[in-house]
TORRO-868957 format. One record per residue (C-alpha): residue number from 1; residue in three letters; x, y, z. Coordinates in Angstrom, 1 decimal. Example, Ala and Ser with C-alpha at 12.3 -4.5 7.8 and 13.67 -1.06 7.14 Angstrom:
2
<1 'ALA' <12.3 -4.5 7.8>>
<2 'SER' <13.7 -1.1 7.1>>
//
This chain:
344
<1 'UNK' <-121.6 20.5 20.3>>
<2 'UNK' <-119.3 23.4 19.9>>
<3 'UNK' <-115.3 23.1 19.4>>
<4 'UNK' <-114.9 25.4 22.4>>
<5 'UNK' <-117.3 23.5 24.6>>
<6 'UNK' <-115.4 20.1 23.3>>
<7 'UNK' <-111.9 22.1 24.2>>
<8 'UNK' <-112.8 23.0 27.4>>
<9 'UNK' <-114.1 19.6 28.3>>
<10 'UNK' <-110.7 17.8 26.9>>
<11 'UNK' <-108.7 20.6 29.5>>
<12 'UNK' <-110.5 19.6 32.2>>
<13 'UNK' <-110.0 15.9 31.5>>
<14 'UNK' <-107.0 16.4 30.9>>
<15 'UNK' <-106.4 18.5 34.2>>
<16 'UNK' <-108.2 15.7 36.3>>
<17 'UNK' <-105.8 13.2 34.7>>
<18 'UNK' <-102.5 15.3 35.9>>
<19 'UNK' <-104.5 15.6 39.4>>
<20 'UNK' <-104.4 12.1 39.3>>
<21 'UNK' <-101.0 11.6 38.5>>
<22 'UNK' <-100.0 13.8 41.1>>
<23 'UNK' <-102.5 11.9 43.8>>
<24 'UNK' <-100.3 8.6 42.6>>
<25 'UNK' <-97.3 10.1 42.9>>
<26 'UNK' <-97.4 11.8 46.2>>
<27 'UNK' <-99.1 8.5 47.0>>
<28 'UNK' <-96.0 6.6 45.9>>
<29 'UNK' <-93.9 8.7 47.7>>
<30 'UNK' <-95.6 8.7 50.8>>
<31 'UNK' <-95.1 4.9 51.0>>
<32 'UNK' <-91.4 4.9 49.8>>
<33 'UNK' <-90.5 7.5 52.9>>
<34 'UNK' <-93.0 5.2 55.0>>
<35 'UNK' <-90.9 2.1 53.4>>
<36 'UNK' <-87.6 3.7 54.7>>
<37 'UNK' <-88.3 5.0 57.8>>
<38 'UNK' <-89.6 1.4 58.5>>
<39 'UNK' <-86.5 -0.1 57.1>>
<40 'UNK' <-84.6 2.9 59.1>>
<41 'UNK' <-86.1 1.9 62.4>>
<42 'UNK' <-85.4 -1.8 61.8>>
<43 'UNK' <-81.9 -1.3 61.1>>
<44 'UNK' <-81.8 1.2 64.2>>
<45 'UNK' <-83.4 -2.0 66.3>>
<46 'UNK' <-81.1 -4.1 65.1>>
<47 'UNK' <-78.3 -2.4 65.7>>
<48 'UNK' <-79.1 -1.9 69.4>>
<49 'UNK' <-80.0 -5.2 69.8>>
<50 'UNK' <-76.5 -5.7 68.3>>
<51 'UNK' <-74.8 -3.0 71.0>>
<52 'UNK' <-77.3 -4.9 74.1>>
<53 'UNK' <-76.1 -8.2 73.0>>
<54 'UNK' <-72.2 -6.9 73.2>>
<55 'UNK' <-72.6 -5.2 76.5>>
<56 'UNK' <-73.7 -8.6 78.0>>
<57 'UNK' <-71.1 -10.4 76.7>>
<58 'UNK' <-68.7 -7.9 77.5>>
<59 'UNK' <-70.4 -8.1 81.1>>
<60 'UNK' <-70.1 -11.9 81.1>>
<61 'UNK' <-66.5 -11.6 80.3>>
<62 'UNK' <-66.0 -9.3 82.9>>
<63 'UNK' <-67.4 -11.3 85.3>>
<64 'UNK' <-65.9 -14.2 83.9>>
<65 'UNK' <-62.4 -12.4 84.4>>
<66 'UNK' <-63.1 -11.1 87.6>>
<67 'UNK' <-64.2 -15.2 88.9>>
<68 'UNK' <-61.3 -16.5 87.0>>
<69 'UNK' <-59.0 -13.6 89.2>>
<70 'UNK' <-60.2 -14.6 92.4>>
<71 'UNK' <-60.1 -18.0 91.8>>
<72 'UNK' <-56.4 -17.3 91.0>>
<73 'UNK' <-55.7 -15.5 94.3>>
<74 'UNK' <-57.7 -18.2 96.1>>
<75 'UNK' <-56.0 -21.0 94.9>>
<76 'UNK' <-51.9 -18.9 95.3>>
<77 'UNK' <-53.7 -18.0 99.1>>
<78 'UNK' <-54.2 -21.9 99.9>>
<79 'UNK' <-51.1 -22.8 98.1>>
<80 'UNK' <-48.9 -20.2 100.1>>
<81 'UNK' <-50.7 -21.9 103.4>>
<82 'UNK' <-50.2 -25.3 101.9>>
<83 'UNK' <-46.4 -24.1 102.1>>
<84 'UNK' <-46.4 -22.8 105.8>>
<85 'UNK' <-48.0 -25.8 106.8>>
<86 'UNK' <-45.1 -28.0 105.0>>
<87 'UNK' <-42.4 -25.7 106.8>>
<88 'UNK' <-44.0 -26.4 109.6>>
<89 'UNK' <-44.5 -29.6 109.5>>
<90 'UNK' <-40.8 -30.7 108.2>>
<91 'UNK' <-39.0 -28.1 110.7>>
<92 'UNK' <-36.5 -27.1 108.4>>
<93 'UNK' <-33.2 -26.4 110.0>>
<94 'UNK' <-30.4 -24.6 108.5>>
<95 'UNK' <-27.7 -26.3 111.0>>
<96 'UNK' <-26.8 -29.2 108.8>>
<97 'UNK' <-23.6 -29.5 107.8>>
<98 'UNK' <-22.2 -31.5 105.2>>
<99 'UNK' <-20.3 -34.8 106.0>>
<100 'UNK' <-16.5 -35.7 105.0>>
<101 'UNK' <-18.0 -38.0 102.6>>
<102 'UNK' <-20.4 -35.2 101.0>>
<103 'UNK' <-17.0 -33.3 100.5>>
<104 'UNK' <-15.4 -35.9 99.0>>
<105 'UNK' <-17.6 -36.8 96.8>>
<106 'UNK' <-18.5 -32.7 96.0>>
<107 'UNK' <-15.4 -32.1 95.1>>
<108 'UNK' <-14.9 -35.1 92.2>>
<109 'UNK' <-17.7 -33.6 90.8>>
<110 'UNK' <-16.6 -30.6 90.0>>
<111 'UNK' <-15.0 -29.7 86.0>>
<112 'UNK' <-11.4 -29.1 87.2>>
<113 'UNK' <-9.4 -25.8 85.5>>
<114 'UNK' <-8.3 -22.7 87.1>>
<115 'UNK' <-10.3 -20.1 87.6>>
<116 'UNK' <-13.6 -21.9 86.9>>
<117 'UNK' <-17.2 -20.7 88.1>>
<118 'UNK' <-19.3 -23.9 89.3>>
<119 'UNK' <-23.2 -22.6 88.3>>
<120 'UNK' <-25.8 -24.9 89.9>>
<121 'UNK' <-29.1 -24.8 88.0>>
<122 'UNK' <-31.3 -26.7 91.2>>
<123 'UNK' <-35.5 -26.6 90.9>>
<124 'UNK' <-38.4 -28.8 90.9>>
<125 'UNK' <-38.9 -31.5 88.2>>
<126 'UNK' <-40.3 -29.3 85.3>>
<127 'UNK' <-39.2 -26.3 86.4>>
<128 'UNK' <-37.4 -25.6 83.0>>
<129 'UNK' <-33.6 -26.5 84.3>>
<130 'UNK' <-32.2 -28.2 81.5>>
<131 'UNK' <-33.4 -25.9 78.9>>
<132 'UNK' <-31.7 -23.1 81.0>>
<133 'UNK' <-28.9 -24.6 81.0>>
<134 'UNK' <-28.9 -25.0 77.2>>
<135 'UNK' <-29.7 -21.8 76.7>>
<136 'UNK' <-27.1 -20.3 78.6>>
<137 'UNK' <-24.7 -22.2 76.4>>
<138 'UNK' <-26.7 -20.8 73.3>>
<139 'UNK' <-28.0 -24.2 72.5>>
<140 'UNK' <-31.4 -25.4 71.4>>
<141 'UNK' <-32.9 -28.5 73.2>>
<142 'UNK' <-32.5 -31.1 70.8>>
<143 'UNK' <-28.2 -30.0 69.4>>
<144 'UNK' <-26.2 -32.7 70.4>>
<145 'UNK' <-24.5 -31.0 72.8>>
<146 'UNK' <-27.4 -30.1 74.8>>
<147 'UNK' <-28.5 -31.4 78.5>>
<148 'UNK' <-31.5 -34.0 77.9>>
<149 'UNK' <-35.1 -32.5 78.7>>
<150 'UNK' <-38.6 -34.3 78.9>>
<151 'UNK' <-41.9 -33.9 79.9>>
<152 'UNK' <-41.1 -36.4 83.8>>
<153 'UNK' <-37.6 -35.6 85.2>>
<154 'UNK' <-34.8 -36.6 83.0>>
<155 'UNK' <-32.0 -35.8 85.1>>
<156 'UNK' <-31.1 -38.5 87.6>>
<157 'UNK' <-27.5 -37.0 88.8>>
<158 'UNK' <-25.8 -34.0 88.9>>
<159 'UNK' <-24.4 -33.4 85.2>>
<160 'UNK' <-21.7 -30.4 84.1>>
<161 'UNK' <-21.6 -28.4 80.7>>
<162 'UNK' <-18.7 -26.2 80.3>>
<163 'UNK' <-20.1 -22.8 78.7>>
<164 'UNK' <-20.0 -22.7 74.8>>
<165 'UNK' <-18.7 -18.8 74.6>>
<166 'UNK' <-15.3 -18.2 73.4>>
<167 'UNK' <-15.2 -15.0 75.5>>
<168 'UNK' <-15.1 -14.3 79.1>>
<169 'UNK' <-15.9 -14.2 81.5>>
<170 'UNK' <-18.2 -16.9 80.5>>
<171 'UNK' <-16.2 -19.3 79.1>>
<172 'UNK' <-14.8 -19.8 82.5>>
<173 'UNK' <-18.5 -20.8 83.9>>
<174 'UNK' <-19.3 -24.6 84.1>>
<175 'UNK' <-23.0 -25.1 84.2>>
<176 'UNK' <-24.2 -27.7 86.1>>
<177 'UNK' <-28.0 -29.4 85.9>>
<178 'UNK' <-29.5 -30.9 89.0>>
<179 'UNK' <-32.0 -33.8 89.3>>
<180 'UNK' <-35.1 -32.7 90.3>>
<181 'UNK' <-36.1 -31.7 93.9>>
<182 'UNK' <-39.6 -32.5 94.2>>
<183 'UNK' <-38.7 -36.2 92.3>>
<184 'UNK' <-36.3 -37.4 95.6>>
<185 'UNK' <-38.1 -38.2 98.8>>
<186 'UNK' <-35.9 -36.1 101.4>>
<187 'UNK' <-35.8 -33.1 103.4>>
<188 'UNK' <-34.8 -29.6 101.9>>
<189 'UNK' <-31.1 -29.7 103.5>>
<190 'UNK' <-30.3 -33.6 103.1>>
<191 'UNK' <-30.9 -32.6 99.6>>
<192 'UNK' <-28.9 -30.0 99.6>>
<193 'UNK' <-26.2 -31.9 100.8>>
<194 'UNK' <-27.0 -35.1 99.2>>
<195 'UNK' <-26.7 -33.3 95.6>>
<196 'UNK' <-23.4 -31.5 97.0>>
<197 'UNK' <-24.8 -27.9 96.1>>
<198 'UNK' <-22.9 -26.4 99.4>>
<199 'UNK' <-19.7 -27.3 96.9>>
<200 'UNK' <-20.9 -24.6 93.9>>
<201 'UNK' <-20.3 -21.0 93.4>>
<202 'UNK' <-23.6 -19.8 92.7>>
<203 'UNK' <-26.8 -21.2 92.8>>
<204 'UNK' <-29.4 -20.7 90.3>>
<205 'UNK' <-33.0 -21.6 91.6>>
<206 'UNK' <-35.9 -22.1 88.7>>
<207 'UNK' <-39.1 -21.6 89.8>>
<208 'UNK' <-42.2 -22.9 87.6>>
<209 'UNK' <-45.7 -21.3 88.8>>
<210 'UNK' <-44.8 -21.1 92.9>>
<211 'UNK' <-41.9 -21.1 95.0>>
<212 'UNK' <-42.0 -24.8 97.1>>
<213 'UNK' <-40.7 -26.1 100.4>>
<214 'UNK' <-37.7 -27.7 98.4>>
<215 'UNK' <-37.0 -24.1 96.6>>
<216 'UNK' <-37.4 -22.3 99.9>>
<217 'UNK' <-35.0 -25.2 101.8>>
<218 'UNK' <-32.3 -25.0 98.7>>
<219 'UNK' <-32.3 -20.8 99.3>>
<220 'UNK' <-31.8 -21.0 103.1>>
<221 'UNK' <-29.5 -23.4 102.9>>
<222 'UNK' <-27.7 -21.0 100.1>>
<223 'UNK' <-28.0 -18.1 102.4>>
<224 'UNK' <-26.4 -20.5 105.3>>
<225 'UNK' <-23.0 -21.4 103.0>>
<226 'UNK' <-23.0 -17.7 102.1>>
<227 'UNK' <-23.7 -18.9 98.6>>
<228 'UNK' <-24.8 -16.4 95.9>>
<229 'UNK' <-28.2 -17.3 94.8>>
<230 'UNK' <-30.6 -16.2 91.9>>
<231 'UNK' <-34.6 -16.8 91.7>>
<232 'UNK' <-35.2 -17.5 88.2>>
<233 'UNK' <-39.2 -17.9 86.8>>
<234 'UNK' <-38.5 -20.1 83.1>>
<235 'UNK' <-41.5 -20.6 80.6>>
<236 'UNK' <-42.1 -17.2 80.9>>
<237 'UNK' <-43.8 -17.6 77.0>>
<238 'UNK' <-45.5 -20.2 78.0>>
<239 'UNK' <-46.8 -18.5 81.3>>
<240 'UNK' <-47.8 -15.6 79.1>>
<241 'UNK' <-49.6 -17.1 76.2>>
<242 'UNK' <-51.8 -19.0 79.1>>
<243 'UNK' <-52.7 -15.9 80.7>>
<244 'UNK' <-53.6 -14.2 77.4>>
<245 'UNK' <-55.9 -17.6 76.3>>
<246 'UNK' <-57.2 -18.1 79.8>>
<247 'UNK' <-57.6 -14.4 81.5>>
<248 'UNK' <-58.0 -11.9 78.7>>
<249 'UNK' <-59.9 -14.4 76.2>>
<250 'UNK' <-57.4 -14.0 73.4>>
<251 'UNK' <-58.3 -16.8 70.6>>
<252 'UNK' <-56.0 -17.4 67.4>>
<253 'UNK' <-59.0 -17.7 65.3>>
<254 'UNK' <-60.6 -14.3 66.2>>
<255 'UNK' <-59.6 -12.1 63.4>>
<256 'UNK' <-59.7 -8.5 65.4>>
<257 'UNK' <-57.4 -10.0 67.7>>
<258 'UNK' <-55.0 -10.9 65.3>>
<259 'UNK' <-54.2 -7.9 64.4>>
<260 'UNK' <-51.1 -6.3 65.5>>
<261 'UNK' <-51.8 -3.9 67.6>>
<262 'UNK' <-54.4 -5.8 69.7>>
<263 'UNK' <-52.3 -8.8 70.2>>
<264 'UNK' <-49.5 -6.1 71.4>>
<265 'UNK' <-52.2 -5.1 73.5>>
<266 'UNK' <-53.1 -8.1 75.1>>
<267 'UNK' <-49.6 -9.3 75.2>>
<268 'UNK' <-48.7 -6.3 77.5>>
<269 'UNK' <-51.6 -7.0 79.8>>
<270 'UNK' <-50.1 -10.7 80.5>>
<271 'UNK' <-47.1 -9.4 81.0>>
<272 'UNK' <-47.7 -7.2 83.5>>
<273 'UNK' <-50.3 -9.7 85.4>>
<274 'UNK' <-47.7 -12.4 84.9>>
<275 'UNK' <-45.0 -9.8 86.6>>
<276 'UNK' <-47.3 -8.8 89.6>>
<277 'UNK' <-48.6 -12.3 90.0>>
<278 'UNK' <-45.0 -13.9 90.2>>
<279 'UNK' <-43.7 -10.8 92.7>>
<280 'UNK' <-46.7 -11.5 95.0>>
<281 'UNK' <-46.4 -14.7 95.3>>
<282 'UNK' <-42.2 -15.2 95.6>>
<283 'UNK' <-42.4 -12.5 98.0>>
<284 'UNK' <-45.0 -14.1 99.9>>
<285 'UNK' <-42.9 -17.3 100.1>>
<286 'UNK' <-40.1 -16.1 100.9>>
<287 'UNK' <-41.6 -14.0 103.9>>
<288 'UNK' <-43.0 -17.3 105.1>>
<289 'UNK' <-39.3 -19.4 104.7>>
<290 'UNK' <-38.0 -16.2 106.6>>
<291 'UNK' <-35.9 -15.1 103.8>>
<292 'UNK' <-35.8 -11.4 102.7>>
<293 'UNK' <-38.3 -10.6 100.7>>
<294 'UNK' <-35.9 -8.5 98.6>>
<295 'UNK' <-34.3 -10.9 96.5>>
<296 'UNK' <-34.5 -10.6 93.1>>
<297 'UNK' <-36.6 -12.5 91.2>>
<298 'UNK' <-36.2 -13.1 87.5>>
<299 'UNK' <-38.8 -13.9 85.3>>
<300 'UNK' <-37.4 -15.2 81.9>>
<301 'UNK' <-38.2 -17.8 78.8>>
<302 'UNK' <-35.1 -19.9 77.7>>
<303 'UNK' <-35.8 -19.0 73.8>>
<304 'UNK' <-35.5 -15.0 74.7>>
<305 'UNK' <-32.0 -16.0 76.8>>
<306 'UNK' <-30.3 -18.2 73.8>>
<307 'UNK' <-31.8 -15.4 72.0>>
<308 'UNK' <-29.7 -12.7 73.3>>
<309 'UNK' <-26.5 -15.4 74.7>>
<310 'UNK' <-26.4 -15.6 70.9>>
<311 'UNK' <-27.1 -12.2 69.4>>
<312 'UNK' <-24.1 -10.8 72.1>>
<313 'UNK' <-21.6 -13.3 70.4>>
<314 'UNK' <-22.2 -11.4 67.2>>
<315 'UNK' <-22.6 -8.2 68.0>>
<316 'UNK' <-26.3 -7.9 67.2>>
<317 'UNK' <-29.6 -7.1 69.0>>
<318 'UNK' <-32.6 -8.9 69.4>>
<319 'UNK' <-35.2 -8.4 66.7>>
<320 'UNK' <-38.5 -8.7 69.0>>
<321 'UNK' <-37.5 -6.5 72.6>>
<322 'UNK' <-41.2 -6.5 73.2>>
<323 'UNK' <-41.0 -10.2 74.4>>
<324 'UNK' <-38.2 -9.8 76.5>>
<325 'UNK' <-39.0 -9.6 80.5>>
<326 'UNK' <-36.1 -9.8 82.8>>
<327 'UNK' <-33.6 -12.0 80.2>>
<328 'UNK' <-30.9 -9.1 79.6>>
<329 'UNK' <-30.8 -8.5 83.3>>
<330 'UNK' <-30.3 -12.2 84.2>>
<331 'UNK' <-27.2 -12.2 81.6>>
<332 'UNK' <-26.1 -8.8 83.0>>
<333 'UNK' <-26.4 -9.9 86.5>>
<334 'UNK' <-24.5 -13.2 86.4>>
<335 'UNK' <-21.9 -11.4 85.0>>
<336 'UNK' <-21.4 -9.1 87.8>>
<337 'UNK' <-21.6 -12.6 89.8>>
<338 'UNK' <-19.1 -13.7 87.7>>
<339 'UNK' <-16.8 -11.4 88.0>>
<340 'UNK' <-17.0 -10.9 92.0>>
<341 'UNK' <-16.3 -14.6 92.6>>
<342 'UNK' <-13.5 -14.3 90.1>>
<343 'UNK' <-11.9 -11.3 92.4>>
<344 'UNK' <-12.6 -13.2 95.3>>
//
């Protein structure tokens, strides 16, 4: 056989081997694009199962939220009912005036000194009244000088702290903590006259999560003696970290939450439910105990008040204003109270 026969035949061979090659190759290809459009589509599954699987959590939670809300307003609608009914039932009367004996004994009560404001701090057992009190005088709970608190009623009579502040005008203010009226089994105004609260300045009611019969008897009987009177919501914090764990699902462990600008987030959406809630529902309560809806309610945590009590003694802000509700106009307030009972 020739060399150029033997050539040709090697060319071809060797072109049919290439051909090959290139069969393999676009082969191999083939099955790699194949491969990833397969592992494309996968990833494109899982990823909407992914986004369907958050949309119907995120529905259950709306749902969830939106049960949880009218539960809420159900049980404040029975619970404002509950309350007409009581008022109804007891017949509260504003005519009942204090005996010589109730003077008598109002008046050794009271811190003597010139010029003194007598501040009752009156409310339902739990309410938050001692820790008010202490943090009005700037104290925390457990300094010596502080007014007992507990978990069941620790106050069992009327008991005075002269304000800590060197300045006035309240170092002329004499606090004074209440027992609790829910824990004594008598009428709105025999309390009221019992516990010699006709006798005070001001009045200070704290409120915990509703305004009661006892709160609503204490106000008229305020607005009877022409007695200045405050509405004060305490545990505001507390209030607030329940609504964020309970309403808007907040959860210490979840990570994304945690992170600064979410928990702001969340933090200003129990606020503001905490705000409406509490305005509904004093308002409400006071319609029904025929007292003006108007009054001013103030909704407060005794930490942000010793807070700022303290920070004002030296000059200083507070270093976290986004907690703050209605503290700084409380403090404001009472001095204006203050200082009108002092001219008058």
């Amino acid at each position: 056989m020739s060399s150029s026969v033997l050539r040709e035949r090697e060319q071809a061979l060797r072109q049919q081997i290439e051909e090959n090659e290139r069969i393999q190759r676009e082969m191999r290809e083939q099955a790699e694009r194949l491969e990833r459009e397969r592992q494309n589509e996968y990833a494109e599954l899982q990823q909407e199962q992914k986004r369907m699987l958050a949309e119907m959590r995120r529905k259950e939670e709306e749902q969830r939220t939106t049960m949880e809300g009218l539960e809420r307003r159900y049980r404040e609608k029975e619970e404002s009912l509950h309350l007409k009914l009581q008022l109804l039932q007891r017949n509260i009367t504003l005519n009942v005036w204090p005996t010589a004996e109730q003077w008598a004994r109002a008046r050794e009560m009271l811190v003597p000194g010139e010029r003194k404001i007598h501040c009752a701090i009156a409310g339902n057992s739990g309410s938050g009244k001692s820790s008010l009190v202490n943090a009005f005088r700037g104290l925390y709970n457990k300094d010596p000088q502080a007014a007992e608190i507990g978990v069941t009623e620790t106050t069992e009579k009327i008991t005075s702290y002269p304000d800590l502040s060197p300045v006035a005008p309240h170092n002329s203010i004499v606090w004074y903590d209440c027992p609790g009226a829910g824990t004594l089994s008598i009428p709105g105004p025999e309390y009221f006259n019992a516990q010699g609260l006709f006798i005070f300045d001001m009045v200070i009611v704290v409120i915990d999560t509703r305004v009661t019969t006892q709160d609503i008897a204490i106000l008229q009987q305020c607005e009877y003696f022409k007695i200045p009177s405050l509405i004060v919501r305490s545990k505001a914090n507390q209030h607030i970290l329940n609504i964020m764990h309970e309403e808007l699902g907040y959860s210490s462990d979840d990570s994304d939450a945690e992170e600064a600008e979410d928990y702001n987030m969340l933090l200003g959406m129990a606020k503001s439910i905490l705000i409406n809630n509490t305005m509904d529902s004093v308002r409400e309560n006071l319609e029904d105990g025929q007292l003006s809806s108007d009054q001013r309610v103030y909704i407060v945590s005794a930490d942000c008040v010793r807070s700022l009590i303290l920070l004002e003694r030296q000059g200083k802000k507070i270093k976290k204003p986004e907690m703050i509700i209605n503290e700084q106009e409380l403090i404001e307030d009472l001095v204006i109270a203050i200082s009108e009972t002092h001219s008058n």
